[in-house]
Every structure is written in structure tokens, then in C-alpha cells.
N, C-alpha and C positions, 0 to 999 in steps of 0.2 A: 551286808544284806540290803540296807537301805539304799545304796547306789542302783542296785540293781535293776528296779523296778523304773527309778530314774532313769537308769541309761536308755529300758526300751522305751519309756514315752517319748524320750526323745527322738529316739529313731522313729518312733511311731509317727510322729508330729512330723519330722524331715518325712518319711512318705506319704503322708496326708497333702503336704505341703506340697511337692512334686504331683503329686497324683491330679491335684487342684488345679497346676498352673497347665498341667499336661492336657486337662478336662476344656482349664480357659481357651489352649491356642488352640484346641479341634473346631470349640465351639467358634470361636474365633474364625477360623479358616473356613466352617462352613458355611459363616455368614458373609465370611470375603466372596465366595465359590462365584455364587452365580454372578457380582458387577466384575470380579477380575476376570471371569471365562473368556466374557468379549471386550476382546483389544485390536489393538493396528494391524495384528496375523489376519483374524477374521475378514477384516475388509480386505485388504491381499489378496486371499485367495478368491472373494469376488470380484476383484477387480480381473485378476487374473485369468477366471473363468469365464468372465463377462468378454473378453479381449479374445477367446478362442470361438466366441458365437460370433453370426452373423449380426451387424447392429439393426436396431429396430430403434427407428423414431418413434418419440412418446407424440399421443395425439391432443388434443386440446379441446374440452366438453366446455370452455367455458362461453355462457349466453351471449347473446349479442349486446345485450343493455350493459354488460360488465363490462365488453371488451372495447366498448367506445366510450369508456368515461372519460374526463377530462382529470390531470393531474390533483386539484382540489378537492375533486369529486375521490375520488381515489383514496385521498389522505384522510375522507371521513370514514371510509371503514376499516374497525378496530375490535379486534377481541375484545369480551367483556372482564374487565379485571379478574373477576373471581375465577374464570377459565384460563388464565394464564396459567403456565407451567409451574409447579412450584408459588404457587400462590397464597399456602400457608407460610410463610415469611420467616421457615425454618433455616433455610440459608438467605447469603447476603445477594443472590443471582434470583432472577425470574424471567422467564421467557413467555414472550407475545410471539402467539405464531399470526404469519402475515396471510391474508387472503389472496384468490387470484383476482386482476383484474388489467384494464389497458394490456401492454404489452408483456406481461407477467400471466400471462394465461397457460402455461406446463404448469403439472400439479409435482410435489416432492413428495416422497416419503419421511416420514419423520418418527424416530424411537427414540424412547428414554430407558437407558442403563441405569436401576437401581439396586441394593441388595437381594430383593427376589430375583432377578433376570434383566430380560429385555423386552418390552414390551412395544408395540406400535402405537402412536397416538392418532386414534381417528378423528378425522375431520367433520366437524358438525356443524350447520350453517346456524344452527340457535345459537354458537357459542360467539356470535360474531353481531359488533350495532353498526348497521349499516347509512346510518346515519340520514337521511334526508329520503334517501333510497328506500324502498320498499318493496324488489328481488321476490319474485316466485321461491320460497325455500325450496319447492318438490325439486323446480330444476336446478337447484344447486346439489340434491343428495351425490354424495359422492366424488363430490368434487376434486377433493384435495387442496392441501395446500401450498402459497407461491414462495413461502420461505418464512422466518423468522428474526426477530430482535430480542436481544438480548439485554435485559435492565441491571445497573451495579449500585447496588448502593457505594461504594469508596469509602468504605469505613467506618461512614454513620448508619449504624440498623436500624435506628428510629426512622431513615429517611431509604424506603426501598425503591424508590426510582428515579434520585438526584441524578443521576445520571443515564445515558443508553451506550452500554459499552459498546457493542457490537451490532451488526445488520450482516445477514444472507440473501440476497436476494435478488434472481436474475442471474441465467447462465452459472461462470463460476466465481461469482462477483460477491467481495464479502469487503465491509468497511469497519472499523475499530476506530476507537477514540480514548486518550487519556483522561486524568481528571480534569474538568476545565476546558475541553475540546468539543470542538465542533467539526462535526462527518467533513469531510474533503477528500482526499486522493481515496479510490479505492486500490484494493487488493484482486490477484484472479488467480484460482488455482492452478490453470493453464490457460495458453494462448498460443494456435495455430494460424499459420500462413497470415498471420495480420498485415493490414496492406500489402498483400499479394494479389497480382491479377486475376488470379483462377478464382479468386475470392476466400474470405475468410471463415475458417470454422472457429463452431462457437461449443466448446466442452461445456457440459454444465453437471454440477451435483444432482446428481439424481436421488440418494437418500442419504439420510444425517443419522445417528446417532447422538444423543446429549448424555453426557453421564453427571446423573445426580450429585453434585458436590456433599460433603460430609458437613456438620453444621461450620464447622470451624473452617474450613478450606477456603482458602484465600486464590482458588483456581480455577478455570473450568475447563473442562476436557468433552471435544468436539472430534468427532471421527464421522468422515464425510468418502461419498462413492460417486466417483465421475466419470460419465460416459459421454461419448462423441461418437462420429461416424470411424472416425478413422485413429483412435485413443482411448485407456481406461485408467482410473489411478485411486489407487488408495490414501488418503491424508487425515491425517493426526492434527488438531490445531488444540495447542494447549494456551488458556488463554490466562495473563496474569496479569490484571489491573491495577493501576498507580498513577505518579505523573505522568510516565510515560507506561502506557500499556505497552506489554511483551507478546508476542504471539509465536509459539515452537512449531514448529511446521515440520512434521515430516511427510514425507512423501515419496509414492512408488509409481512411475508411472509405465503403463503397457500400450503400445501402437501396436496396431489392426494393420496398418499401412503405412508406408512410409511416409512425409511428411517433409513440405520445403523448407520452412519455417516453426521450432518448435520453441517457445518463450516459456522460461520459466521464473518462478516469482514476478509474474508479470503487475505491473499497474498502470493505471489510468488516471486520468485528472484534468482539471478545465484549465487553458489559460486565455484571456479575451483580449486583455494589452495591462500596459503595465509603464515602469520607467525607461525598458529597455525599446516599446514599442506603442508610445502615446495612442490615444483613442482618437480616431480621427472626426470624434464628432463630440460634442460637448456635453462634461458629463460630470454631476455631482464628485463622483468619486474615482479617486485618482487612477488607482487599481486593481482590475480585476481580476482574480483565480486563487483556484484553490493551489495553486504552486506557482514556481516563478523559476525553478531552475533543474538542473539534474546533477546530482553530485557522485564523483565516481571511487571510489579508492581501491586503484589497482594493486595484483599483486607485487610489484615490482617498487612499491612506496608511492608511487605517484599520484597527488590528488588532482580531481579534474572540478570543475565548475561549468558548468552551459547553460547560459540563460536561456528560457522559453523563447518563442514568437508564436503568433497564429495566422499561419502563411495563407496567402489565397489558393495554393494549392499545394498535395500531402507532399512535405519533404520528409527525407528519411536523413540518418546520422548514426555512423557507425563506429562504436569506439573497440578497438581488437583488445583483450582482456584473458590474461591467462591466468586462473585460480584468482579470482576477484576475493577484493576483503570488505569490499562495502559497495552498494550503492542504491538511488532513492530520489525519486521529487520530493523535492522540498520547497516550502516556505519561507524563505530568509527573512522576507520584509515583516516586521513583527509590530511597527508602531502603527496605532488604529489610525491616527492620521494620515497615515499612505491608502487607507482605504474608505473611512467614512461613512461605514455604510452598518447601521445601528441593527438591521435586521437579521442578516446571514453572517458576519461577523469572518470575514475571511484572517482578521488577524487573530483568529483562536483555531484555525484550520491547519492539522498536525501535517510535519514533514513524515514521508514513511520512508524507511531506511533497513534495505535488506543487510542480515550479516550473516553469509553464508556458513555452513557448518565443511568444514576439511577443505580436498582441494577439489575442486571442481574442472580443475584442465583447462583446455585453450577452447577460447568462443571470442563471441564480443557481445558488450552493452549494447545494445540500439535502443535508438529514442526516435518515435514519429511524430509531425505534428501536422494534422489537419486542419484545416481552416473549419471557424465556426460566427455568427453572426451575432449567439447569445450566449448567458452563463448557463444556460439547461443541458446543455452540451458536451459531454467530456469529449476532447480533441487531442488531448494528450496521451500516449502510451509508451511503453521502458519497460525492460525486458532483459533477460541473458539470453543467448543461443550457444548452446553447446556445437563446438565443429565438428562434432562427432554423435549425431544422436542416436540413439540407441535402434536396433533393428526390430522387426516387427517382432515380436513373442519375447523379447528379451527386455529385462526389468531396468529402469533407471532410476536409483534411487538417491536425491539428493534432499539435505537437510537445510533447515535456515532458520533464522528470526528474524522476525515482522516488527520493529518496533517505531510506534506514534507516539513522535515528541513534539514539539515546540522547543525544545532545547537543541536548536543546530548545531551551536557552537561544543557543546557535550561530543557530537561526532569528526569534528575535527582534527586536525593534528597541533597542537597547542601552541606548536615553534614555529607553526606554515602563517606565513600572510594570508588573509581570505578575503575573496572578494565580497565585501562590501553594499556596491551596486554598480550595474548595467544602465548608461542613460545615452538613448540617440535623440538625436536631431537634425538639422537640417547643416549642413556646416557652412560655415560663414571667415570672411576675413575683414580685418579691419582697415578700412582708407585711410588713409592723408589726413583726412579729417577728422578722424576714432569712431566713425560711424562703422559697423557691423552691417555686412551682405552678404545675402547666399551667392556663393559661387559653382553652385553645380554638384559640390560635394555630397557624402557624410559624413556625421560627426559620431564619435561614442565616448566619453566618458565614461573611463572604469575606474573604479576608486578600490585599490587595495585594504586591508590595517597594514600594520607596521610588523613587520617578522621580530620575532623576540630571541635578542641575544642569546649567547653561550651560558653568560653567566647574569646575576640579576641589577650587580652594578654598572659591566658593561654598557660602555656606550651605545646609542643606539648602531644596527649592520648599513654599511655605506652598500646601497645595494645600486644595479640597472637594470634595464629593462631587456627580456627577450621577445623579442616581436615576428612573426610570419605570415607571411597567408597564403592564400593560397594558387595565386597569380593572376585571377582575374578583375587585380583592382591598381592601378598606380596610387600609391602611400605619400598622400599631399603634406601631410603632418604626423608624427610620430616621437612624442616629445614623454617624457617622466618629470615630476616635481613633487617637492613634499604639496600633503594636506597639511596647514595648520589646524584645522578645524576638528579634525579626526585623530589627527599624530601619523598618519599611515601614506602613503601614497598616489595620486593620478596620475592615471596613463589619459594622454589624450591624443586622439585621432582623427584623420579627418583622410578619406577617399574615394576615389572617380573610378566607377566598375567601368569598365573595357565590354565585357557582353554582357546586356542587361539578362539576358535571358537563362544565365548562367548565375549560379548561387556563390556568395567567398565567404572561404571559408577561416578564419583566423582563431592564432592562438598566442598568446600574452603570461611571460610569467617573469617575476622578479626572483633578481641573479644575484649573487655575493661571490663574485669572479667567475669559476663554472656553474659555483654548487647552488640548487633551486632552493630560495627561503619563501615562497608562496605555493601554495596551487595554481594549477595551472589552468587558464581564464581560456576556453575553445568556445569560439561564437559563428555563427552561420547567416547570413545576410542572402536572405532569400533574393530572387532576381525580381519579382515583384516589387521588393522594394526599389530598384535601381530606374524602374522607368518602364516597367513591361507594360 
């Protein structure tokens, strides 16, 4: 008899208990409802619907006094701390939404995804110190805003804006930084017909989505809508802060029209000279840009290297690339002594390094470089082109990760020799007398490391050199020796272009009989430099 009453409390207690957890995951899920409703579907089908209208260019309200600031001027107006997004310092993210002004004058949409919904953030010009400036507010009502930054604390919450992980801003132009990192290469959601004669379009994010991180989340998740004249797309950028910030990128994109040139995971970045191509006027600091090379890693194992230049006028460079596994301007040069320059700090300016998601089929890398006179200037741009791109109303969806290191050597292949550095000059021979004279030539100095054996006792690999070009140069020298200094290899070169007017194009790689134990060193010697 006594069991009995026992047996049902316990039953009673297991349905209590059930009934509870049953209660928690409703209540649960109705609190998920409205931040999970809206995801990467919803922007799709805008994006998708946006691609079957006619396009309509956005117009531009902003004043005359804004739109001729000078860059300084510019940099003094700033949201007022307590108007930043998330500004209760319940998570370790906060967002500064950015004003229109100079060349940033299209206004964006901007919404925040929290557990009520989704809501639009309207733009207010009280919420903004315009620093020195003292703007009509009335003609700013309704302005909009030209984009956003986003602030990380990295781990310390006592310190909520040691760092600025991220920037939006301008067309489809987005920059990320690791810990420790300073803004250099950006990123572009797309890029059309870039150096193309008919001229280039410029896609831009038209409206963001931010979704409110949870206190604990170590994430943030961006969902962004981009229109063009002649393209729509929907993107996902989930962002995850560290040494190296990660950024997941998915993406759908929709053409209006068809398109000569479609680049995707495109970037940008300055290079003004460097060891590969001295300054030709005198100058505190050795080297300048926020990158110095483009790194490629094919699908077929093959790694590539390509030093920058910044030609006197645009060359293009085209590497053919079927299901690509990497590639990225990068940074190589890391020691602050190669640059000097205490202010912009180019040796903390991260490599960005796409790593595609699946296979992405046959296209090719291209990399453009423009001539430029200063570092205000990005001249650099890299890119994939799919050989196949999608037809008008038909959807192209490809994935990737964005990630900003300073760790090149991390993206490597650990057994390849890697180049080193790129250094030219004038080329020279020695007389009778051991005096050194230009002889008309050029000179380049490549310094490999050393390819790392089979095994860890092994001797070091007796390696040689594979050398080509591309015929427009007679090869006055073409020689391999160790570096003592390094443990690894120079290639040294020296020659006489044939048509100045014509670019050579050469490629260098250390050999272990057939088999490649380096990446392979592809350089392009513009015809300006030859005497044009």
C-alpha cells in the first residue's frame, strides 16, 4: 500500500518534469521566432526579386558643404558614443554607424535583427559630432546613412573598443582586421568589368542587416543586399574575431544582364614601390603598401608568388585556375624596419586570403595594377572570373573565407621553398679592375628558404633552378647559389628586353630533378621599366 502512492508521485514528478521542459522549449522557440525568422532565404528572395525589376539608381540629398570636405574634415565626424549600436556593453561588439560625406554621399539602409524582430535604424543627424563643422541639421533630416564600423573588444570586456574589427563603406567595399591589425587590403562583395574599356560598374550594398549577438557570442552575423545596374546578390558575412579574423561569406548572386568581366571575392590594395621596385625619389621609408604580392594556390598543388609593381600604366595578369584552393594579397614583409614609418604602421597591415568553399570549376585569378603617385590610392585589384558565368535570372552561388593574418607563413605549404624577396636594380658587371658598371641590363635578386627534406634528419635536397620567360628579353645571367645568410637559396638575374614597349613576363622555381620543392616565383617587368 505504501509503494503505491510512491509509484504515482513519481510518475507525477516525471510528468511535471516533461511537461516543464516541454513549456521551456515553446517558450524557448518563441523567443528564437522572430531573430531566426530572418536569415540568408529572406535576402534571396530580395535579391532575386530586385534582379526581375528594372534598376533604379539611388539619388544623393547630400549638401554641398558635406560633399566637398577634405579627407581630415571628414574623419571629424563621428557618432556620439552613447548612439552607437549596442552601446549598453551587453556584448563584446558595438557598432558606429558612419555619416555621408565627400565621396560617400548614397545613403544605406540599415536594420538590426534582435529577439522581438527586425527593426530599421533611422538616421538622425543629433546623433552625430560634427566636429568643427556646424551643418544646417534641417537639411540633413533624412539623410541616411554612408555605412558602418564595427568595434571588438578581443576578449577584454573591460576594454570595449581596443580594437575596430570591421568597416562598410563605400560601394561594396568592406575591411576587417585581426588582433593587433591595422585596416590595409580591402575586401568587395563584387566587381564588374574592372578595367574594362566600356568602363567599370560599381555593385554596392544597398541595405545591411546586423544581427544582435547573444551576450556570450563570440560572433557576428551581417547579412547584406546588393544592387547594380546590371547584378543583385544576397550575402551572409559571419564574422569571428581572433589573431586572425575569419570572415564566412556566403553568397548568391543574380545578373539583370550579362556581364564581360564578373570578379568574385574581389580585393583591392595600394602598392607605391617597394624592394622589388625602389622609389625613385628619396625617401625616409623603404617601403611602401599595404601589400607586396599575390599568392595563388591552385587546384592542381601548384603554389604561385607574384610580386606587386605600380606600373605607369594599367597592366593586367592572368593566371588560368581550375577549382582554386587559395588565394590573396598579401604582406610578406613583416620587419618594421623595411618600412619606418611610425604612423600607418604598414608592418601590422594583414594579408587577406580567400579559401574558397567546394569546387568552383575553371576561370582564372587576375590581378591589375594601376599606376599611382601616392599611398591614398588603392592601385591594386585580384579577383577570380568564373569561365562560365551565370546567365541573366539564374542564381550563382558560391561560398568562401575571408581571412586577415599576418601569419603568411600559416598559409603555406610547409615542405615548398617560399619566396623570400623580390629585389631589382640596375644590372651591372665587374671589370678587370672589380669595379661594378651598368651595362644596360636588369638585375632581380630572388631569394628563396630552403625546401625541407623528406625526413627531419635528412640532408638538406640538392636542388636547381627552373627558369623561363617569356621571350622578350635575351637572359645575360641566370645563375643559383646557396644563401649563407638565410640557409635557402638565390636566383640571380640579369637582362636586355628586346622591345621596350612589350612587358616579360618570367617564372622561377626550384627543382629536386623533375619534382617542384618551391612555389613558383611568376614576375612581370613592365615595358616602362625597359626604357619606354
Amino acid at each position: 500500500m505504501t509503494d503505491f502512492p510512491l509509484l504515482v508521485s513519481r510518475k507525477r514528478l516525471r510528468a511535471s518534469r516533461v511537461l516543464l521542459s516541454a513549456l521551456a522549449l515553446t517558450v524557448g522557440l518563441l523567443a528564437a521566432a522572430p531573430a531566426s525568422a530572418f536569415d540568408f532565404f529572406d535576402v534571396t528572395r530580395r535579391a532575386k526579386a530586385l534582379a526581375n525589376e528594372k534598376y533604379k539608381a539611388p539619388s544623393s540629398a547630400l549638401p554641398k558643404e558635406l560633399r566637398e570636405l577634405k579627407y581630415a574634415d571628414y574623419q571629424q565626424i563621428r557618432i556620439k558614443p552613447d548612439r552607437q549600436l549596442w552601446a549598453d556593453g551587453r556584448t563584446t561588439f558595438q557598432v558606429a554607424f558612419l555619416h555621408q560625406g565627400m565621396a560617400f554621399d548614397l545613403p544605406i539602409k540599415i536594420n538590426e535583427i534582435d529577439a522581438e524582430g527586425v527593426r530599421e535604424i533611422k538616421y538622425d543627424p543629433d546623433d552625430f559630432d560634427f566636429g568643427t563643422r556646424k551643418p544646417d541639421l534641417k537639411q540633413l533630416k533624412n539623410l541616411g546613412f554612408a555605412g558602418f564600423r564595427v568595434f571588438h573588444s578581443f576578449g577584454d570586456r573591460a576594454n570595449k573598443r581596443d580594437g575596430e574589427l570591421a568597416s562598410f563603406l563605400g560601394a561594396s567595399y568592406f575591411r576587417v582586421a585581426g588582433k593587433g591589425q591595422v585596416f590595409g587590403v580591402s575586401a568587395r562583395g563584387l566587381a564588374i568589368d574592372t578595367a574594362v574599356a566600356s568602363g567599370e560598374e560599381f555593385p554596392r550594398f544597398r541595405e545591411f542587416w546586423i544581427a544582435r549577438p547573444a551576450n556570450n557570442d563570440k560572433h557576428l552575423v551581417i547579412y547584406a543586399l546588393l544592387d547594380s545596374p546590371r547584378a543583385t546578390g544576397a550575402y551572409r558575412f559571419t564574422i569571428n574575431p581572433d589573431e586572425d579574423t575569419t570572415v564566412q561569406v556566403r553568397s548568391r548572386v543574380y545578373l539583370r544582364a550579362p556581364v564581360g568581366k564578373l570578379g568574385i571575392a574581389a580585393m583591392s590594395s595600394m602598392y607605391l614601390y617597394g624592394s622589388a621596385q625602389p622609389s625613385s625619389a628619396a625617401n625616409f621609408r623603404p617601403e611602401l603598401h599595404n601589400s607586396d604580392g599575390l599568392g595563388i594556390r591552385a587546384g592542381n598543388g601548384e603554389w604561385l608568388w607574384r610580386p606587386l609593381n605600380n606600373p605607369r600604366r594599367l597592366a593586367s595578369s592572368s593566371f588560368a585556375v581550375e577549382n582554386p584552393r587559395g588565394f590573396g594579397l598579401q604582406q610578406r614583409s613583416r620587419d618594421f624596419r623595411l618600412y619606418e614609418d611610425l604612423d600607418e604602421r604598414y608592418d601590422l597591415r594583414p594579408s587577406l586570403w580567400v579559401e574558397p568553399e567546394g569546387d568552383w570549376g575553371k576561370g582564372r585569378v587576375e590581378l591589375l595594377e594601376l599606376p599611382t603617385s601616392d599611398e591614398t590610392n588603392d592601385n591594386i585589384a585580384a579577383f577570380w572570373v568564373p569561365e562560365s558565368p551565370p546567365k541573366p535570372g539564374a542564381a550563382l552561388d558560391l561560398n568562401y573565407t575571408l581571412r586577415w593574418t599576418r601569419n603568411e607563413t600559416a598559409l603555406a605549404d610547409a615542405k615548398l621553398a617560399r619566396v623570400l624577396q623580390t629585389r631589382r636594380s640596375t644590372g651591372e658587371t665587374r671589370g678587370a679592375d672589380q669595379i661594378r658598371r651598368p651595362d644596360g641590363s636588369i638585375a632581380l635578386m630572388v631569394d628563396f628558404s630552403a625546401p625541407v627534406p623528406a625526413k627531419p634528419k635528412d640532408p638538406p635536397l640538392p636542388v636547381s633552378l627552373n627558369f623561363s620567360t617569356s621571350g622578350n628579353a635575351d637572359v645575360l645571367e641566370n645563375s643559383l647559389r646557396r644563401n649563407p645568410v638565410t640557409g635557402g637559396w638565390r636566383v640571380s638575374l640579369r637582362l636586355k628586353v628586346k622591345d621596350p614597349a612589350k612587358p616579360v613576363e618570367m617564372r622561377a622555381a626550384l627543382v629536386n630533378g623533375q619534382n617542384p620543392v618551391s612555389e613558383t616565383w611568376s614576375y612581370q617587368l613592365p615595358g616602362y621599366e625597359t626604357g619606354e
